[in-house]
ZAPA-130117 format. One record per residue (C-alpha): chain; residue in three letters; residue number from 1; y, x negated, z. Coordinates in nm, 3 decimals, padded with zeros to 5 digits. Example, Ala and Ser with C-alpha at 12.3 -4.5 7.8 and 13.67 -1.06 7.14 Angstrom:
BEGIN
+----+-----+-----+---------+---------+---------+
: ch :  aa :   i :       y :       x :       z :
+----+-----+-----+---------+---------+---------+
:  A : ala :   1 : -00.450 : -01.230 :  00.780 :
:  A : ser :   2 : -00.106 : -01.367 :  00.714 :
+----+-----+-----+---------+---------+---------+
//
This chain:
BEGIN
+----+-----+-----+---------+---------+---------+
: ch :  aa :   i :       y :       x :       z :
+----+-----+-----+---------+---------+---------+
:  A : unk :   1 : -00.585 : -00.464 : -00.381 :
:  A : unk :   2 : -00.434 : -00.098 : -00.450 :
:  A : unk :   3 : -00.578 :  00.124 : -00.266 :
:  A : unk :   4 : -00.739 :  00.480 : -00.419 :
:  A : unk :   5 : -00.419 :  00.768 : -00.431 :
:  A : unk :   6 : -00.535 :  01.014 : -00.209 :
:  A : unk :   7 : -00.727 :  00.750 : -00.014 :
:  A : unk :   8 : -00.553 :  00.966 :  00.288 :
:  A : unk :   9 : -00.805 :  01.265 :  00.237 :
:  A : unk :  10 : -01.064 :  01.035 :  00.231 :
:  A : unk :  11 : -01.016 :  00.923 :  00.572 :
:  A : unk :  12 : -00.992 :  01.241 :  00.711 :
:  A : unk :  13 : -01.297 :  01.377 :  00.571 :
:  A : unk :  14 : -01.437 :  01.007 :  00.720 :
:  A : unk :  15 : -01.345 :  01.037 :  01.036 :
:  A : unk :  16 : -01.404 :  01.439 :  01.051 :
:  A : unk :  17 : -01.783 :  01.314 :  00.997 :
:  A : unk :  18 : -01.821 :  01.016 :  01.210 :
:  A : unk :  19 : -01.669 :  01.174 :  01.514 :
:  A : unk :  20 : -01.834 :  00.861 :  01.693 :
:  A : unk :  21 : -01.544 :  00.613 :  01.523 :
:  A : unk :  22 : -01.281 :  00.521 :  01.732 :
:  A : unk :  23 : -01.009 :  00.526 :  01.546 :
:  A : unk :  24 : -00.764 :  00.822 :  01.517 :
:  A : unk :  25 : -00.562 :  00.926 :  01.199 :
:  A : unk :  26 : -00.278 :  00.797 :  01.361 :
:  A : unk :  27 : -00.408 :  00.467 :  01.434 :
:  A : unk :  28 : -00.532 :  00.430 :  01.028 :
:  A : unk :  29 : -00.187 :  00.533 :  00.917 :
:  A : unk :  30 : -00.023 :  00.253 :  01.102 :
:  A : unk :  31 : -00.253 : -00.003 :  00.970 :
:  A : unk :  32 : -00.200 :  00.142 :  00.586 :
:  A : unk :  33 :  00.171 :  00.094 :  00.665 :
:  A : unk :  34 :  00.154 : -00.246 :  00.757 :
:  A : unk :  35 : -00.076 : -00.302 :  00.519 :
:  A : unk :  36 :  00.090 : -00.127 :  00.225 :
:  A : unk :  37 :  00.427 : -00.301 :  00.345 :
:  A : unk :  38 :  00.325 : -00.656 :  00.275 :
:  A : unk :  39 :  00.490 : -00.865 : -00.057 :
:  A : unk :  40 :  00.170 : -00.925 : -00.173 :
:  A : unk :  41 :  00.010 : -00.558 : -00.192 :
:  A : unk :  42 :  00.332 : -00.442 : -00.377 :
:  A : unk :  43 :  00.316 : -00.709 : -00.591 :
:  A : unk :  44 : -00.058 : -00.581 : -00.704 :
:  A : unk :  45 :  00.044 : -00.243 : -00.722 :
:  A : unk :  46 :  00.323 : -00.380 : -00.999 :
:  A : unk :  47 :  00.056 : -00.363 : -01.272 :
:  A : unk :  48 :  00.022 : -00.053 : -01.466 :
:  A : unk :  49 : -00.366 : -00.059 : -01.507 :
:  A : unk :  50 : -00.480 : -00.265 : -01.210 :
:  A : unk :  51 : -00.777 : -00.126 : -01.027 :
:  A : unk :  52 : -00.745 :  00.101 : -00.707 :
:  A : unk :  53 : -01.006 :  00.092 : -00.467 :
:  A : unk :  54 : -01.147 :  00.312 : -00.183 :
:  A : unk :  55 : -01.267 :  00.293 :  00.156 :
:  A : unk :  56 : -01.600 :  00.123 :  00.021 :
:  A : unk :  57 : -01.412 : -00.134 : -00.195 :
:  A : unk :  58 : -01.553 :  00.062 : -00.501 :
:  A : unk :  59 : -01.299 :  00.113 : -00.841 :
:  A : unk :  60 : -01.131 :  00.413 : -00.782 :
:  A : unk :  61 : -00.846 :  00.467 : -01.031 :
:  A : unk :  62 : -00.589 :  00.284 : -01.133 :
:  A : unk :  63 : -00.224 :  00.185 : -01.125 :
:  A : unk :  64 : -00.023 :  00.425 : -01.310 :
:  A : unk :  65 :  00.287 :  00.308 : -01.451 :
:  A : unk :  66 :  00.561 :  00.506 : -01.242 :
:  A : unk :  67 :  00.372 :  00.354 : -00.952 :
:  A : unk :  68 :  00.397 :  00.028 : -01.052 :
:  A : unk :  69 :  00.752 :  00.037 : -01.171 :
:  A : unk :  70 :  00.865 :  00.204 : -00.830 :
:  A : unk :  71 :  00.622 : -00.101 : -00.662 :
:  A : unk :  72 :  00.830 : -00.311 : -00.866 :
:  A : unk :  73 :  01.196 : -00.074 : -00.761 :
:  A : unk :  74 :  01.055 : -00.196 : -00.360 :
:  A : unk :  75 :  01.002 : -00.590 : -00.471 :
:  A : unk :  76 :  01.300 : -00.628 : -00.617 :
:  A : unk :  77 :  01.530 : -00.432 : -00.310 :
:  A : unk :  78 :  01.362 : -00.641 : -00.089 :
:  A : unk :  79 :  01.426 : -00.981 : -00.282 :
:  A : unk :  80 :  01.829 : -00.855 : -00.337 :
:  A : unk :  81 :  01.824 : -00.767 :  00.031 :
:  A : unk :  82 :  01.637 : -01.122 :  00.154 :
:  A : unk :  83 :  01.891 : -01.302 : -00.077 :
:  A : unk :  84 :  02.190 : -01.105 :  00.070 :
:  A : unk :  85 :  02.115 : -01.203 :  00.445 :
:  A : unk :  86 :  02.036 : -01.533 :  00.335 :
:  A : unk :  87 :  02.387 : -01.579 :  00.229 :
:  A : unk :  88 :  02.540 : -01.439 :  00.509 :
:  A : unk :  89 :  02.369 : -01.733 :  00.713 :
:  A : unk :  90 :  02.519 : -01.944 :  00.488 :
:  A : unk :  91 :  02.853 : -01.786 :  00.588 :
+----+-----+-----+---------+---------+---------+
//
């Protein structure tokens, strides 16, 4: 599921009020990266209108369409990429 644009700001406001978390901004970044790295959260992010949520799992926004065409940009480098290596095995 896409997650809210600006979902970053959130998190810092978050964590700025629940000093008690443990979890640094650092630590939530590298999570979003995986995260936001995986096939199958691009492939969500691919449709212009699809829901974007935020830290509560609530609707907030949605897919805008140069998003989900440069989701799609990523998808497709990686398939070329995954295809090109696969050949070289073949050799």
């Amino acid at each position: 599921m896409p997650l809210k644009s600006g979902i970053l700001q959130d998190v810092e406001k978050y964590l700025a009020d629940n000093p008690d978390v443990d979890l640094t901004i650092e630590e939530w970044n590298c999570a979003v990266q995986v995260m936001t790295f995986r096939w199958q959260y691009l492939q969500n992010c691919t449709v212009p209108g699809a829901t974007r949520y935020d830290l509560y799992g609530k609707p907030a926004g949605t897919v805008k369409k140069a998003h989900a065409t440069y989701a799609q940009l990523v998808l497709d480098a990686r398939k070329k990429a995954s295809e090109k290596k696969q050949l070289k095995r073949k050799g």
